[in-house]
N, C-alpha and C positions, 0 to 999 in steps of 0.2 A: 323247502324247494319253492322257486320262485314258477310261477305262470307267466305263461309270457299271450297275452290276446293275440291271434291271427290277423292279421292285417286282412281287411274284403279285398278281393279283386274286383278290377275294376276293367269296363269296357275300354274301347281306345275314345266310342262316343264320348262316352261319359268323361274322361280326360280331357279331350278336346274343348268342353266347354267349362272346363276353370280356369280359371283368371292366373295370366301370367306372373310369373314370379322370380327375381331375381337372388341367388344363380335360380336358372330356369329347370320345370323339370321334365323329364321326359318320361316316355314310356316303352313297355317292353313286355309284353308275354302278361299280360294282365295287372303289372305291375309297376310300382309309380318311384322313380329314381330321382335323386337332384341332381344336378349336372355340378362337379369339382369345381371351386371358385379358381378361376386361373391366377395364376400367380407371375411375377414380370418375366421370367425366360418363360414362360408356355406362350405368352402377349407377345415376346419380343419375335418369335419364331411365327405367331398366326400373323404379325403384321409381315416379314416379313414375306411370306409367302404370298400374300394379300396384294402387295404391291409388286411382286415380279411377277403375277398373272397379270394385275391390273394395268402396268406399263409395260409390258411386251404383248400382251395380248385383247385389253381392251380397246385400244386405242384403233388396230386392226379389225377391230368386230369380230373376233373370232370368241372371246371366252370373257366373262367377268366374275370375279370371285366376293363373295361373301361370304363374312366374320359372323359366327353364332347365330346362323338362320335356322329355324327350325324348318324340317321337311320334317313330312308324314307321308310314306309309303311303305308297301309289303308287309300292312297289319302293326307297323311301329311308329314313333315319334320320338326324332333324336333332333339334338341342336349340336352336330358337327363342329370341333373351331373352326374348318373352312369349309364351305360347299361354292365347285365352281359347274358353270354351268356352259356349255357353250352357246353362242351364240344365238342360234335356232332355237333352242330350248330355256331360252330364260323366262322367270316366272311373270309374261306381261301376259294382257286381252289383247286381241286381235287389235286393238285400236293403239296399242303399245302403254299402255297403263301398269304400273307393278302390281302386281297379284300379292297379298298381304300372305294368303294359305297356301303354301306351295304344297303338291299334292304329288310329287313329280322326283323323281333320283336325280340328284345330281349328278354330272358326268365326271366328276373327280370327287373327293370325300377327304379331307385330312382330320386325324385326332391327335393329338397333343398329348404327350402322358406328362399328368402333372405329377407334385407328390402326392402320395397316399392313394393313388390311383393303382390298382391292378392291372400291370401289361397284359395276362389273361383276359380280362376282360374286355380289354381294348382289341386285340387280338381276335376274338369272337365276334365282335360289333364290326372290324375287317372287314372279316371272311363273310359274315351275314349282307353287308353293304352290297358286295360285289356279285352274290348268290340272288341281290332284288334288283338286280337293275344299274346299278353302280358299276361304269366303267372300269373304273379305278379307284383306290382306296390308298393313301398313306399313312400311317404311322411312324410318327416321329418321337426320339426316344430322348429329352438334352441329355440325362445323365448318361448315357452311351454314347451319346455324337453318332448313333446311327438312325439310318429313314427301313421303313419296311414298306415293300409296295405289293400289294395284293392283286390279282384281275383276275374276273371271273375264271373258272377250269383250269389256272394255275397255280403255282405251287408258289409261297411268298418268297421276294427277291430282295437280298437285305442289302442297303448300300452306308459304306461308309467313308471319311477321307473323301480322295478324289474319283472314287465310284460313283458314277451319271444317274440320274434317277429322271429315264429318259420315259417320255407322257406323249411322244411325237403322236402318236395315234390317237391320240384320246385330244390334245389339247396341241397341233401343230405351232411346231416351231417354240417348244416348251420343255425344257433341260433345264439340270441343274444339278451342282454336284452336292453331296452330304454337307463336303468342306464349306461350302460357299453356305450356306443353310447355317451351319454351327456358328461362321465367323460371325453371322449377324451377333451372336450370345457376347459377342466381347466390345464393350463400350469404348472401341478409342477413339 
């Protein structure tokens, strides 16, 4: 019979002050996870998404999105493939300088399921996003061609095809359908 050593838990402190690592790792319940190396459709889907906040909505000062930021709130530290923030709330000083530690929930949230990733666990990381503070939560699925959208007190809303994966509240003037989402996946 093989022993297998207990892994220590570990503070969030204590996380907080190791040296970043690529893929990056995160934290969770005292426990220290590496984040799934993305692979070209998980890329092709976080740029995409990246850039239809970025040019419909940054440009307006309403919202800008960020690729693989780590936030730390609600007792955890994940690095999201996308965290969008709007306007008001993006990680700068008073003086407008970016903030390196964002400390703070994004107002949107997307995760990418790559291969070998557990949709359960993605799924849980959701429903936790939206339960700290997290307006909104996506999950996106390529080998399905479907988006799952989360928001606090409700029940998850699955879209796929030409079903809207409609953010107006959260991030005005911001649609978009599955279909439009998936086509990014096909290089013509």
């Amino acid at each position: 019979m093989t022993m297998v050593a207990a892994q220590p838990r570990m503070t969030l402190e204590q996380f907080l002050r190791l040296s970043e690592k690529k893929p990056p790792l995160e934290y969770e319940d005292g426990e220290v996870t590496r984040k799934v190396s993305p692979k070209t459709r998980h890329v092709v889907v976080q740029k995409w998404l990246v850039e239809q906040v970025d040019r419909g909505l940054r440009r307006r000062k309403v919202a800008m999105a960020f690729p693989e930021l780590r936030v730390t709130f609600g007792g955890r530290s994940y690095v999201p493939d996308v965290s969008v923030f709007g306007w008001a709330r993006l990680p700068r000083t008073p003086g407008g300088d970016w903030i390196d530690d964002v400390y703070q929930p994004p107002d949107l949230v997307v995760e990418v399921v790559s291969p070998g990733q557990r949709v359960s666990r993605l799924v849980r990381r959701c429903l936790w996003y939206v339960a700290n503070g997290v307006r909104a939560a996506l999950l996106v699925d390529p080998d399905d061609h479907s988006v799952l959208l989360f928001r606090p007190s409700a029940l998850p809303v699955a879209a796929r095809g030409e079903e809207a994966i409609e953010l107006g509240d959260v991030l005005p003037g911001f649609a978009f359908t599955a279909a439009q989402l998936f086509a990014a996946l096909r290089a013509d």
